[in-house]
Structure formats: structure tokens, C-alpha cells
DRENPALUM-40172 format. One line per field, with one value per residue (C-alpha): y, z, x. Coordinates in steps of 0.25 Angstrom, whole numbers. Example, Ala and Ser with C-alpha at 12.3 -4.5 7.8 and 13.67 -1.06 7.14 Angstrom:
2
Y <- [-18:-4]
Z <- [31:29]
X <- [49:55]
***
This chain:
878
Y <- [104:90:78:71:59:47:39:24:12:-1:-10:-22:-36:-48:-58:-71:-65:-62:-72:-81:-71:-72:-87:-89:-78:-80:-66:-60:-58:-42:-42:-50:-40:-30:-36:-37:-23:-22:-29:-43:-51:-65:-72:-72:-59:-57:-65:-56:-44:-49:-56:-52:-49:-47:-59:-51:-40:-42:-41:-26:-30:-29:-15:-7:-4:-11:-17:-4:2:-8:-11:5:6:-7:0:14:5:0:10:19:28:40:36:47:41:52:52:60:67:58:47:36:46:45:31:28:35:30:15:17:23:12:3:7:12:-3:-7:1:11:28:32:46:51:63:70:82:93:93:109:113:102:95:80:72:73:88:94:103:88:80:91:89:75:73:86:76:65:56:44:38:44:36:42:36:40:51:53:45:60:66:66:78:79:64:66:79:72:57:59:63:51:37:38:29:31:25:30:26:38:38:37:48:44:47:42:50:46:36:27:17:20:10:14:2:12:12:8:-3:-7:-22:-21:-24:-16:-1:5:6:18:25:17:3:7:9:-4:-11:-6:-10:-24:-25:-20:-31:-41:-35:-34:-47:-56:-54:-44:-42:-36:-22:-26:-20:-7:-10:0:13:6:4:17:24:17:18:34:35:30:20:8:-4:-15:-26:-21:-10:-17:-27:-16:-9:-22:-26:-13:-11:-25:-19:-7:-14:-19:-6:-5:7:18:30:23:18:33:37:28:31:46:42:36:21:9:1:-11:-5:3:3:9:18:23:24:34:42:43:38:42:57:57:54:63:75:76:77:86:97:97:85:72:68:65:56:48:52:44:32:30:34:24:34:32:47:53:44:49:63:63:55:66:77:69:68:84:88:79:87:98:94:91:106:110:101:106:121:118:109:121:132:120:119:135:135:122:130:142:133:129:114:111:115:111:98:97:108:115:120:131:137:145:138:125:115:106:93:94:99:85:79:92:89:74:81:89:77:70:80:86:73:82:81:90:100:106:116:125:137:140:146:150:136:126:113:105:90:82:74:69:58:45:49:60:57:69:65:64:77:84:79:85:99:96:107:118:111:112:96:85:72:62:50:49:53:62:72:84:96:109:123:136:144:151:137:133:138:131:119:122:123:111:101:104:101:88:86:90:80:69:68:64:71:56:57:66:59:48:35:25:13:2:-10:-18:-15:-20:-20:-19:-33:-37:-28:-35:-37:-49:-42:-31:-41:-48:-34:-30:-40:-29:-20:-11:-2:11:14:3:-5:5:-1:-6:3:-2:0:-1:3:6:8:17:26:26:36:47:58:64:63:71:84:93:80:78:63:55:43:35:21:14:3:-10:-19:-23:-19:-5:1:14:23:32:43:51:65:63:71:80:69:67:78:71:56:54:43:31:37:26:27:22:20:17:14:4:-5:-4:-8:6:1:11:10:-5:-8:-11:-10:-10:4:9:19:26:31:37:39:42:42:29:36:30:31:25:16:13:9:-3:-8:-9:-13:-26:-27:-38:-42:-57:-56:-72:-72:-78:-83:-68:-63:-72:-78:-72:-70:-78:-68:-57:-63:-68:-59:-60:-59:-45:-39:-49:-42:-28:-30:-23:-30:-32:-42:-39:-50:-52:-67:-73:-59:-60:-46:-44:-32:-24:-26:-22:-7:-4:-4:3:13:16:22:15:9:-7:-19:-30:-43:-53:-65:-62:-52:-52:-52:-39:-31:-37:-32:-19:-16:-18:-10:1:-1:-2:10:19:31:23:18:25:19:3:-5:-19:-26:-39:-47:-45:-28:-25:-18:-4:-6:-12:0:9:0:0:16:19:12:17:33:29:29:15:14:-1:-11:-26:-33:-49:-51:-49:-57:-50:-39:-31:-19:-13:-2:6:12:1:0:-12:-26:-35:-49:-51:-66:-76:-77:-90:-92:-84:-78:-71:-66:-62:-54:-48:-41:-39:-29:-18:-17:-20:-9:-3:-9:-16:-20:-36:-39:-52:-55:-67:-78:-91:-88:-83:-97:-104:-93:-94:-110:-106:-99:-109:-119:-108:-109:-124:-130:-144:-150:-156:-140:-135:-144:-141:-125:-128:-137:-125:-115:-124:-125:-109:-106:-93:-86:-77:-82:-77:-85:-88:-93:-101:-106:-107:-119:-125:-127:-132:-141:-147:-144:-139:-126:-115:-100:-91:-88:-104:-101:-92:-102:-112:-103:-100:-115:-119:-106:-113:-126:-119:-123:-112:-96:-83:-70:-60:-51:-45:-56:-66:-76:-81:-96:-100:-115:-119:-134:-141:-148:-160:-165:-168:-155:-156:-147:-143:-139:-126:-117:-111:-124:-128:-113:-117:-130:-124:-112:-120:-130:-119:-111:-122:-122:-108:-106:-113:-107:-91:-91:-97:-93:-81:-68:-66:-79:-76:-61:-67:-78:-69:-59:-71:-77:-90:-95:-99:-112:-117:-114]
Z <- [13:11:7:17:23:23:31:32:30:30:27:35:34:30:32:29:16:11:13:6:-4:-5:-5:-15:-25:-23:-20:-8:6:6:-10:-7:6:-7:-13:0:4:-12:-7:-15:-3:-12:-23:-35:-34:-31:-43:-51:-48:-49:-62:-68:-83:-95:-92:-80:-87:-86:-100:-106:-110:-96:-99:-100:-113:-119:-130:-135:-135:-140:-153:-155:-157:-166:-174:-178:-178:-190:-195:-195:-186:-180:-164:-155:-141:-132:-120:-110:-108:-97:-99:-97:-108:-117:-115:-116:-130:-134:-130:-137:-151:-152:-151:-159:-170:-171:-173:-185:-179:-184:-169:-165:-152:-144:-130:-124:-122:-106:-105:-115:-115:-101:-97:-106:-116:-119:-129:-139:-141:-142:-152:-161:-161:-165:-177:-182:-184:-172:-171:-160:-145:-136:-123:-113:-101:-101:-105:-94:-86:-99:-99:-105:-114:-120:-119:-128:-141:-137:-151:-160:-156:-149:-137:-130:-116:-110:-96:-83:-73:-64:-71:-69:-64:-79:-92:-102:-116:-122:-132:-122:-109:-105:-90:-80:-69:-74:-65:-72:-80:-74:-79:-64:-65:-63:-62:-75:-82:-95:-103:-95:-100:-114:-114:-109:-123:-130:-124:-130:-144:-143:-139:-151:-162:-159:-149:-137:-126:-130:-144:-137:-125:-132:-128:-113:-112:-114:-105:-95:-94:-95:-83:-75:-77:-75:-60:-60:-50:-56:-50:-58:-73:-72:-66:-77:-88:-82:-79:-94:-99:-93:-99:-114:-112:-110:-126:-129:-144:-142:-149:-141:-127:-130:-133:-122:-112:-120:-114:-102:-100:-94:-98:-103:-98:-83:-85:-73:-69:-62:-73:-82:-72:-69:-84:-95:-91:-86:-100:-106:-97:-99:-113:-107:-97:-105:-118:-126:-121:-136:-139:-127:-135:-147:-142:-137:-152:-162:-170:-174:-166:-168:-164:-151:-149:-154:-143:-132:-130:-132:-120:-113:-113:-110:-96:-94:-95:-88:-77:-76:-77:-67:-57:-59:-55:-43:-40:-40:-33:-21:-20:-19:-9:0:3:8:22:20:34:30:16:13:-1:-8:-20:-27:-37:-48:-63:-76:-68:-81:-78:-85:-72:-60:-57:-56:-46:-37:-36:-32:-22:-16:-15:-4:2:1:0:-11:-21:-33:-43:-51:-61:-65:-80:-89:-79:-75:-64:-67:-57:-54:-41:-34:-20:-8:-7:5:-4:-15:-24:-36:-24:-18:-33:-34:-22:-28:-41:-40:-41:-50:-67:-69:-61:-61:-57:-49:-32:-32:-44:-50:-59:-59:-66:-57:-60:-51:-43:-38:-32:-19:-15:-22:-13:0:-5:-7:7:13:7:9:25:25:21:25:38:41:39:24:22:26:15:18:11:11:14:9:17:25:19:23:13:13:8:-5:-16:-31:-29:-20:-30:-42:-34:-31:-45:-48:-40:-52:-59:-47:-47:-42:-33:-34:-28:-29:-14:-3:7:20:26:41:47:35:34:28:20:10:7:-6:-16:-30:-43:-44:-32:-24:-27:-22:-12:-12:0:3:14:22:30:37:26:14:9:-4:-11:-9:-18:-14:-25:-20:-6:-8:3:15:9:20:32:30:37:33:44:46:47:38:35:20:12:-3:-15:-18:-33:-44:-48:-59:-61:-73:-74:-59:-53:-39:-27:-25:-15:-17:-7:-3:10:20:35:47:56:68:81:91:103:97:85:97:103:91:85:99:100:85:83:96:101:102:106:115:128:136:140:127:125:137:146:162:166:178:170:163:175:173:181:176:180:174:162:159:160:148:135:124:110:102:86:81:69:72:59:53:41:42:56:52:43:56:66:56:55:72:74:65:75:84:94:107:101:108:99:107:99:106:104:104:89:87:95:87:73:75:80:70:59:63:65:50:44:51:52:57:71:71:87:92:89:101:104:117:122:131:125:127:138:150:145:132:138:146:136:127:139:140:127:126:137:134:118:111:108:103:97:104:98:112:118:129:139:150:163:157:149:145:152:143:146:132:121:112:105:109:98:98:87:91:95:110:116:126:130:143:134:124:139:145:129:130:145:145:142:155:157:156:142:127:119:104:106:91:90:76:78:67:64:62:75:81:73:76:92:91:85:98:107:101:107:120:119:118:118:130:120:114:129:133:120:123:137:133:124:136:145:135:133:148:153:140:132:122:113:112:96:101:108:97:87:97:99:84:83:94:94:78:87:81:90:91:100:109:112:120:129:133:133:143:152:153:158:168:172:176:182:172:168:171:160:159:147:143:129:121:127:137:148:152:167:169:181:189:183:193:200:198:184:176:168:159:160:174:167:167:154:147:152:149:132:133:139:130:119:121:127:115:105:112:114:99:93:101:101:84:85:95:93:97:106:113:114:121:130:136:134:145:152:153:150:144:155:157:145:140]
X <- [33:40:32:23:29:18:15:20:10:17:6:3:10:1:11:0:-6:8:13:5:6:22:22:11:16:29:33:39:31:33:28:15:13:15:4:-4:-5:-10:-22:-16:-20:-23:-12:-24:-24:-8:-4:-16:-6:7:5:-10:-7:-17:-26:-30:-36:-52:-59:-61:-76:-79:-78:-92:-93:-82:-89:-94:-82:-76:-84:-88:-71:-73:-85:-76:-63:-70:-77:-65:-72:-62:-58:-54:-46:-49:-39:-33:-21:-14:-8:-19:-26:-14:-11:-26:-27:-15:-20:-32:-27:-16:-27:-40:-30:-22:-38:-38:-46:-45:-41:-37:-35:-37:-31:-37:-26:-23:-23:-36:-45:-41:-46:-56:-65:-70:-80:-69:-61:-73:-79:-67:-65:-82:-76:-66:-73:-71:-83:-77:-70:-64:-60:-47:-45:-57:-72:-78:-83:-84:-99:-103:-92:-97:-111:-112:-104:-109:-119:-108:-98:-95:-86:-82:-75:-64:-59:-57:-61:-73:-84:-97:-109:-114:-106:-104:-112:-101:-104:-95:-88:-76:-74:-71:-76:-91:-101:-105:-92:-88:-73:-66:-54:-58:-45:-41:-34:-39:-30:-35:-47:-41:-35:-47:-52:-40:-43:-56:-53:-42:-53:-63:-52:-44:-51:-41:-38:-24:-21:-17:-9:4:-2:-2:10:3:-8:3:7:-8:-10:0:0:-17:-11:-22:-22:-12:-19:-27:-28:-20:-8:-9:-11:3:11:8:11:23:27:22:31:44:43:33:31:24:34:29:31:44:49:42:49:63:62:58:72:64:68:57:60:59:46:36:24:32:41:28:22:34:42:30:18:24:29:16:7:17:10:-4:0:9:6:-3:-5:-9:7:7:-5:5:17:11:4:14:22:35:44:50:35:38:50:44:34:43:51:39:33:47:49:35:37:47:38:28:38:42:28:26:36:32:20:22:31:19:8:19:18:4:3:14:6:-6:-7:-6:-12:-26:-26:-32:-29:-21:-28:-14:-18:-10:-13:-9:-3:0:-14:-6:5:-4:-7:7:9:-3:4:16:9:0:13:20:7:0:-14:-25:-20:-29:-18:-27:-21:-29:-30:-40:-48:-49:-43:-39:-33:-27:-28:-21:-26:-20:-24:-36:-42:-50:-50:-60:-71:-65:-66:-81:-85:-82:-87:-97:-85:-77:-76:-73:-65:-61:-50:-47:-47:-32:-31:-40:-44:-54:-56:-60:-64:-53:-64:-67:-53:-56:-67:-64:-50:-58:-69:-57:-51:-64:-65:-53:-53:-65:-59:-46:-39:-25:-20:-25:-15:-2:2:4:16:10:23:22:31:44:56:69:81:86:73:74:80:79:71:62:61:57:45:41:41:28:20:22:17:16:8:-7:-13:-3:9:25:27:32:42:47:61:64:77:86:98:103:117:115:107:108:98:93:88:86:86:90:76:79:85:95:98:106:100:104:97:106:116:107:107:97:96:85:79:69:62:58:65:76:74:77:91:94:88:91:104:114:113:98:90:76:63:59:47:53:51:62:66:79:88:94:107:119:114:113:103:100:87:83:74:65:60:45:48:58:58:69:68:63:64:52:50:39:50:61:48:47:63:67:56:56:67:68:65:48:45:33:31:18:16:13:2:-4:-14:-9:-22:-25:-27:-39:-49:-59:-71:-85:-88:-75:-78:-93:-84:-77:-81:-73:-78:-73:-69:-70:-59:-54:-47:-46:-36:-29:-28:-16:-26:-38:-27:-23:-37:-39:-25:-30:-41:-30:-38:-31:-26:-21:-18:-13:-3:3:18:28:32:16:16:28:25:9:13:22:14:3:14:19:6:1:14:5:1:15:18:5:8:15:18:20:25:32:46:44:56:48:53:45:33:31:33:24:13:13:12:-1:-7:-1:-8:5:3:-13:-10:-2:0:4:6:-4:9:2:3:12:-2:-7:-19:-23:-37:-39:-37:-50:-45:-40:-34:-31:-22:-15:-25:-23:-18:-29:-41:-34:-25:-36:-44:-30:-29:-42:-42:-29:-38:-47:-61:-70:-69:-73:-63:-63:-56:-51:-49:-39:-32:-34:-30:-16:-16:-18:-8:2:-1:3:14:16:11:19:32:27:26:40:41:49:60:64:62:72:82:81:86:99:101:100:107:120:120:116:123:124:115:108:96:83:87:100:93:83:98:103:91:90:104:103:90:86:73:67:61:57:65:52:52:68:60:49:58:66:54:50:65:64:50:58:70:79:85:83:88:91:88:97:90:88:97:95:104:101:103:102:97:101:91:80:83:70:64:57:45:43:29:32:36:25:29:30:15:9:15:9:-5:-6:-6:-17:-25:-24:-28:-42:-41:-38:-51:-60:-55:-55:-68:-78:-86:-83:-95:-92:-78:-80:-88:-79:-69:-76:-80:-65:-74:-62:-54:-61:-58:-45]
***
């Protein structure tokens, strides 16, 4: 079964709010619309992200139970007391351990440490480990990265020594018996960030033995680097603390004096000047966990401690060759778990429960990830040993699969984990009910939407816009991972110049692509398999990140790709290229009212049954107009010009790529093929949402729309009548009302179109007369203008200048596409005045009406503005 295609989000352009972040910050639009869909709408807290450092770090005291801690490590520091750093088998754990050690022991205190063995003893504390620990004479234990679930475990020894607990798991409703918990996830803990990893929580410690021993915070920054890459691997969020922990950290690694990390990174092959978080999840951290998860994680503490550099180098390699076991272990398995998925019938099963005997329990996890990844289904890897099922959990992003774990508590041995990731232990007579209990839940829950991924793009780009400068600004966005993912981009329309594969197996897939003049390489990871179905000259679609490949010194833009798709061409596709880059100025139909359409007497007035939803001033009208087209409810949303109509339509289609087919746009400057193609879709419900000018006489009647939407502010209150009037009379409509005070000064932008001053009437018509007979295009036009007369206008104002000429018989045109062939006729005998052109008059109307119209509509209440609206009270006055 090949992977599962997602689906494309583009997310929704804010142009004001980026803006004003571009030109405070300094950065580009498209990276402050980065830092926009990241929910940084505000430049305090833009600059907080892009340059927070240590100062932003809140103080570690605020952490229940912290001067306990803190002065109970002081007290056997002292006293020469034996400390035990109990950690985990990850590499949090052993990053957390090794923090910790490094630290209490450049204290002067007598510190050990210990790591539970993977296979025999499994996660946390347990009895045989403790038992032996109180045996040899430990008075102190300190847990990382475990212990907060271990109640009973705690509670039975809590006589015979201190421990303090450190961990950053969900907490139970009833703590274990520790002489201190450090926890940020307490109830009543008041540190702010919650989200940190095991060794976060480490170092928040390390902080406040720093503060105790020296009077300052920052005696063991050094040590950020293995903090760095703990938290990067725990795959916590990196936003606020932990961003600043990893963009620190990585900065410590470059000039690392740790000897272990440094012989670490040497047999990674990574250059340490060019480490990322990517590069610590995909070659350190690997490394690190391959210890825990094949043999003894204890030499991963081992190496991050040790001060001989020919141990380093020792335990380096060790870890190097024992990832590479753990890679073949890993693709065994995978091999076996794709058997079992095979022989299920994927169409009734909601989760798939892959079973298998002695499965390596350090390498079923990384498989489940495999599997989520290509069947994009909540995934329980259990491998049956000993009598005894242990399983890892991996689950999409719609499925929470702690709470799922919970609910079948009752049949399992013992659980625990995060929403996306989990564990649990099951005697094997259990599996098939627990099987048959987590597809329920799982049928419960979910919707057949929830189980096709969604790529989030970011923005589309196109290939002239991707260069190095690009790529430096969009480096201050780093470190990615976790709640703050590298960007995903879109570029449409590209071709395709070369295609071959990669790697192994052609695992892999190269291509050279081209745009206009500009052509960029393209990797694909894993996406060997299209190299047979992309054609050369193929035009694609692809969702990628743009990044430096730096090859025998040279270094050049790379793109790499997230997902690509074949351009295919629909009829809905050939609306909206054929009208996308065409002329859309705007002219009197688009926005005013054909005044005999909206006399409405006062018994056809008491039948109407609109309701008024009232959002006037609403900041994000996009996000307001996603959630309504998600009702998959009949929409009519009216704008006031063409570009409006197109520009509206196809964002909604980006940012809600599933309802893409369903999303029109109609105007004045559709030919009359596409209007009545446009018109029958929405009545046949192939289009359900349609942004639309008002169209004067030229409308759409439509029995079955549930909701009205008045985006633009109309210019007077005929139009805003005729809008909601297009519906009929005798069935309820929901009348948004969105427009805002940009709206107004937007429509006197336009106003000010339609009302040309004599003077520039005058100078477009010298033009016209000089290049009467020939073709010429409305900017050709607005070109000679601006020659001749220094006078600056917008192409739109040719047209009207056109109509009010043709009003006073000075001249006639014809069209051929998007040209225009003057006629001059003899000019009148007698003298013209230029307001005997009903054009001319109708520009010069409309724009003292709206000024009166405009204070009243963003100002009187909705009640009273329904009911004049009924009442068409309003011809009177305006």
C-alpha cells in the first residue's frame, strides 16, 4: 500500500497584521506570515521568539519545592552523603543523569548514578533497583526523567531514604511519598512553562544550585549542549523556554568542551559548526538512544561524563556500531509488523494492534512511527516475551492515545505516555479485547476526515522569490522541531527538467525544476517510487522547504520536498487560471444597486425572514469566513470588485484545499460562457460558496442559500437591500454583516475611480484621439497618460473615462480581448458639459451618498438597521 497522500492546507493570508510585522521587525512579509500562522500576531512577542535568550528564562525557585530540593542536595553535598541520579534509558534520561552528575559532582558532592536496564527492569523506578541502592548505602536518590507515577514503588522505601523527584510526565492524582517533587505539571506548581523535558527540569535545578552555591543563575550554562540535545530528542514543544534552551545549546555545541560529545559528533560524520535540531534528532540523539534501546543505556551517561578522551573514543564507536544494529533490528521488524498489517483488512480497522513474539522492545517504537507514517492509523506495537506484552504507541494527531490507554486500564498490567506517544504492558490473553476495545474507541471518535493528514503550507512561493537572503531571514525561525515546525511551502505550476533516484534501492528521488527563467534542485526523501511517473516537461505541484546543499565546497539552494502532485487541470482550475491574471477593474455594475430591484412594498417587506449576524469591525474576517465554509452550507458572500471576488475565492480554496471544487467567483468581467457556467454550478451545488460583485441587473436568484455575507461595505443602502434581496422572500437567511473600517477607506479609494476630475477626462481623451483606430490596451493608455501629462491613474479609470466620452458622443470602441479600438466622432457644434454625461454625474453622486451612507451603516444598531432595511426606509434619506 503506498503512503497516503495529505491533504493540502495553505493557511490564510493576513496581509494588514503581516505587514506591520514585516516593517516593524524588519523581516520579510512571507516570514512574519511564518510567524503569523505560529499564533505570533504581536511584535513584543515576535521579538520574544526571534531573539529571547537567557534573560527570558523565568526563575527556577518558582518551582514547587525547589528550595527543598535544593538545600536537602546542599545538606548531603556537605555532609558527604552518597547521591544516586536515578534516570531512564532515553536520551532525556541520559542526558538528564548525565546534566545532574556533572553538576552535583563539580559541587563536591559523592554522586553515582543509575540506569535501569531497558529489557529486565523496563521504565522507572522499581523495587530490585531501589532495594539495592538502600543495600549500598545510598542516603540520597534523585530521579530524572521518572518517578512521578511511581507511587507504590516511592512510598514503600520513603522511611529508609530522601528522594527527591524530578520528572516532567503527567502527574497522578496522588503523589508519591518524596521528600520533594520538582514537576512544573503540578497542580499547584506556579512555574509558567509547563512544557519542559526531563532534563529542562534538570537544569531548572542546576539553576538553583548555581543561585545557592554562587549567587547567580548561570554557573552551569556550559552544559546547555547535552540539555540541547535531551530536549530536542524528548520531541517536546520548542517554544518559550524550550526554544531558548535549544537555540543556546546548539550555540554551546559549536565550541563543546565536553570530550564525549565531541567524539560523538566525530562519528556522526556532522560538522559541528552546522549542527541543528534536525541533525541532533536524526544522527546524535539515534546514537545516543541506540545504547538504551539494544544494549545499556548506562554508556550513553558514560560518554557524556568521562574525561579520557580514548574512553570517548572507546564508547563513540561502541554507540556508533550498536545504531547500526539497532537499524537492522529495526528493519527486521518493520519487515515482520508490515506482514502482520497486510493480512488485516485495512477498511474495518481503526487502529491497527500489530503483534509479534520477542520484537526487540528498545525498536518497536521507532516501527510504530514507521507505520503511522504510511497508514496514517493510531498504531500499538506489542512484542510478546516472557509471557508478557509490552508494547509502544504511536497515534495521529486526532487521536489521543494516553486517554484511549486509560479507558482500558482495567485489562492492562501498567501504562503510560504522552497524547501522541505511549507505552503499556498486557498479559497476551488480554490483546484481543484490548484489540476490539481500542477500535471502539477509536470508531467513537473519529471521523474518516481524521484519517487523511493534512500538510499545513505556509505560504506559496514561487522560485524567483527563493534565494540565499531569503534563506538567512528564514534562519531566525530556528531551532525547528515540535510546536514550532520548519515552514512548509508551496509552489504551483512548475516544471519539470529532470527527474532520477537516490540511495539505496533508488530509495530517493532527484529532480531539476524550472519556473520562468529560474530552475532549483529537488530532493525527495522516501519518494523514490514517483521517479517512474513524473514525466520531463510534466508540470507539478510541490510542497517543500527551501535549504543550502553544500557539495565539494559549493554551496547551492536546495529544495526539499514534502509532497508532490501532478498539476491537474479541472474545469473549476481553467475559471480560475483563465480570469486569474486577467484585467479585473470594476465598473458601476459590480457595485451599485439597479434601483428597481429594490422597491419593496410593505407586505413583501413583512415576508422577509433575514437575521442579522452582526460581526461589523470583526478583525479576521478570513478565519470567520473558514469556519462558515466549513459548514458546507449554501454561502453567498458579496465584495465590491472583481479582484475582490477572485482574490476572496481563491483563498478560501487554498486554505481549505478539501472544498477547493465548491468555491466560485462571479463578476462583471466573466465572458458570458463563464457566467453561465458559474450560474449553473451553483444552482446544480457544485459551487456551495460563491464570493460575487452585486452584478446589477445581471444576478443570481438562488432558492437554497442559507447564508448571506456582506463582506465590502456597500456603497449605499439599495445595494446592501438588492445583496440580501437575491435570495427570494419567503425562506430565512443568516445576513453576515463583516465589513470594517478599512472597508470604508478602501470604497473611497474606489469612489475616488469613478470620480475623474474634468482635467484627466480631458487628457485621456487627447490620448485616445492621437491613437484613434489602433488597438490599444487600457495600460497603454494609463503609460501615455503618464508621459504626457505627469498625471497618475489606474487602468479601471481608461474605462470610465471611456464610458463618460461615449455618454457625450465623443467617441465609440470596440473590444477585441483586452484591447480597445477608439472611434472619434465629429465633435458637437454646440458646447459639452461634462456632467451631462450620466456616468460622470452617477461618480459624483455615489460618492457624496456614500459619505452619509458610511457613518450611519457602521454605526446604527443592528435592530434598527434590519428594520429599515425591511422597510426600505432608507430611500428617503440617501
Amino acid at each position: 500500500m503506498p503512503k497516503i497522500k495529505p491533504l493540502w492546507q495553505v493557511m490564510p493570508k493576513n496581509k494588514n497584521l503581516r505587514q506591520e510585522l514585516s516593517n516593524t521587525l524588519g523581516i520579510s512579509d512571507i516570514i512574519a506570515q511564518v510567524l503569523i500562522n505560529r499564533g505570533i500576531v504581536d511584535t513584543d512577542t515576535a521579538n520574544d521568539f526571534l531573539s529571547g535568550g537567557i534573560e527570558k528564562l523565568a526563575d527556577p525557585y518558582l518551582l514547587k519545592d525547589m528550595e527543598k530540593a535544593v538545600a536537602r542536595i546542599a545538606e548531603a553535598i556537605t555532609h558527604r552523603q552518597k547521591i544516586i541520579v536515578y534516570g531512564d534509558y532515553d536520551v532525556d534520561g541520559i542526558t538528564s543523569t548525565a546534566l545532574l552528575y556533572k553538576v552535583i559532582k563539580e559541587l563536591g558532592g559523592a554522586i553515582e548514578y543509575y540506569i535501569p536496564e531497558r529489557q529486565s527492569e523496563g521504565y522507572g523506578l522499581n523495587s530490585t533497583a531501589l532495594a539495592n541502592l538502600i543495600h549500598s548505602g545510598t542516603d540520597l536518590l534523585i530521579t530524572v526523567d521518572c518517578g512521578i507515577n511511581a507511587v507504590e514503588e516511592v512510598n514503600a522505601i520513603a522511611h529508609q531514604l530522601d528522594i527527591i523527584i524530578t520528572d516532567h510526565h503527567q502527574p497522578p492524582e496522588v503523589l508519591p511519598l518524596a521528600y520533594a517533587i520538582i514537576n512544573p505539571k503540578q497542580k499547584d506548581c506556579l512555574y509558567p512553562e509547563k512544557n519542559l523535558a526531563g532534563v529542562g527540569v534538570a537544569f531548572k535545578l542546576s539553576q538553583a544550585l548555581s543561585r545557592y552555591y554562587y549567587g547567580h543563575d548561570d554557573k552551569f550554562l556550559k552544559y546547555l549542549d547535552i540539555v540541547a540535545i535531551g530536549t530536542v530528542a524528548d520531541i517536546v514543544s520548542l517554544t518559550s523556554e524550550n526554544r531558548i534552551l535549544v537555540k543556546l545549546g546548539l550555540g554551546e555545541i559549536v565550541h563543546t568542551e565536553n570530550i564525549g560529545l565531541k567524539e560523538l559528533i566525530e562519528v556522526c560524520r556532522v560538522d559541528p559548526d552546522k549542527i541543528d535540531a534536525g541533525k541532533i534528532g536524526f544522527a546524535i540523539a539515534p546514537r545516543l538512544n541506540a545504547a538504551g534501546r539494544i544494549s545499556r543505556a548506562d554508556y550513553g551517561v558514560e560518554l557524556l561524563i568521562t574525561e579520557n578522551t580514548e574512553r570517548a573514543k572507546e564508547l563513540a564507536t561502541y554507540l556508533e556500531c550498536e545504531n547500526i544494529q539497532r537499524q537492522t533490528v529495526e528493519k527486521d521488524i518493520q519487515a515482520a509488523a508490515e506482514g502482520v498489517v497486510s493480512a488485516l483488512d485495512l477498511n474495518m480497522a481503526s487502529v491497527l494492534v500489530v503483534v509479534g513474539e520477542d520484537w526487540h522492545p528498545g525498536v518497536i517504537g521507532i516501527v510504530a512511527s514507521r507505520l503511522v507514517e504510511k497508514y496514517y492509523r493510531p498504531v500499538f506495537m506489542i512484542s510478546i516475551r516472557d509471557g508478557i506484552g509490552k508494547a509502544s504507541c504511536r497515534s495521529i494527531s486526532a487521536f489521543d492515545i494516553y486517554d484511549a490507554l486509560n479507558q482500558c486500564s482495567d485489562i492492562l498490567l501498567q501504562f503510560g505516555g504522552h497524547r501522541q506517544a505511549a507505552g503499556f504492558s498486557v498479559l497476551p490473553e488480554k490483546i484481543e479485547e484490548l484489540k476490539a476495545r481500542l477500535n471502539h474507541i477509536a470508531d467513537i471518535r473519529l471521523t474518516p476526515a481524521d484519517y487523511i493528514p493534512v500538510l499545513t503550507i505556509d505560504s506559496l512561493l514561487s522560485l524567483n522569490e527563493i534565494n540565499k537572503g531569503f534563506l538567512e531571514q528564514l534562519g531566525c525561525l530556528e531551532p525547528y522541531g515540535m510546536g514550532n515546525r520548519s515552514p512548509v511551502f508551496a509552489c504551483e505550476d512548475i516544471e519539470v527538467e529532470q527527474v532520477r533516484t537516490l540511495g539505496q534501492e533508488a530509495r530517493h528521488l532527484k529532480l531539476k525544476v524550472k519556473q520562468k527563467n529560474i530552475t532549483n534542485d529537488v530532493v525527495a526523501w522516501q519518494m523514490g517510487e514517483l521517479a517512474e511517473k513524473i514525466q520531463i516537461k510534466e508540470k507539478i505541484e510541490m510542497a517543500f522547504f527551501p535549504e543550502i546543499n553544500e557539495w565539494q565546497g559549493q554551496q547551492k539552494i536546495q529544495l526539499r520536498a514534502y509532497d508532490i502532485r501532478k498539476k491537474e487541470i479541472t474545469e473549476v482550475e481553467r475559471l480560475y487560471s483563465s480570469y486569474g491574471k486577467k484585467d479585473q477593474q470594476f465598473s458601476l455594475e459590480d457595485c451599485c444597486a439597479d434601483e428597481s430591484m429594490v422597491r419593496l412594498g410593505n407586505d413583501l417587506g413583512e415576508q422577509l425572514h433575514w437575521v442579522l449576524k452582526d460581526s461589523r469591525n470583526i478583525d479576521d474576517k478570513i478565519t470567520y469566513i473558514l469556519n462558515l465554509v466549513k459548514t458546507q452550507e449554501k454561502i453567498l458572500i458579496f465584495v465590491n470588485t472583481p479582484q475582490a471576488a477572485f482574490e476572496l475565492a481563491q483563498g478560501i480554496r487554498k486554505s481549505l484545499s478539501k472544498y477547493k471544487e465548491r468555491i466560485g467567483f462571479y463578476h462583471s468581467r466573466l465572458d458570458e460562457t463563464w457566467r453561465k457556467k458559474v450560474e449553473e454550478w451553483f444552482k446544480e451545488d457544485q459551487f456551495t460558496v460563491l464570493c460575487t460583485t452585486l452584478l446589477g441587473k445581471k444576478y443570481i436568484a438562488i432558492d437554497d442559500i442559507q447564508h448571506i455575507v456582506v463582506y465590502n461595505v456597500p456603497l449605499n443602502m439599495q445595494s446592501l437591500i438588492q445583496q440580501c434581496n437575491l435570495t427570494g422572500c419567503n425562506k430565512a437567511n443568516d445576513i453576515h454583516l463583516l465589513f470594517n473600517q478599512k472597508d470604508l477607506k478602501d470604497n473611497l479609494s474606489l469612489l475616488q475611480e469613478l470620480r475623474l476630475e474634468r482635467i484627466v477626462i480631458g487628457q485621456i481623451y487627447l490620448v485616445l484621439k492621437k491613437h484613434a483606430e489602433t488597438f490599444v490596451t487600457d495600460l497603454q493608455v494609463v503609460e501615455l497618460v503618464r508621459s504626457k501629462y505627469q498625471t497618475v491613474i489606474c487602468e479601471s479609470s481608461v474605462g470610465i473615462a471611456i464610458n463618460v466620452l461615449e455618454d457625450l458622443k465623443l467617441v465609440t470602441h470596440e473590444l477585441s480581448g483586452n484591447k480597445r479600438k477608439i472611434v472619434v466622432l465629429p465633435a458637437p457644434e454646440e458646447k459639452l458639459d461634462i456632467e451631462q454625461s450620466k456616468t460622470f454625474r452617477e461618480g459624483i453622486l455615489l460618492k457624496d451618498e456614500f459619505a452619509k451612507f458610511a457613518e450611519k451603516i457602521m454605526n446604527v444598531s443592528s435592530t434598527d438597521l434590519l428594520q429599515e432595511m425591511k422597510g426600505n426606509m432608507f430611500k428617503a434619506d440617501y
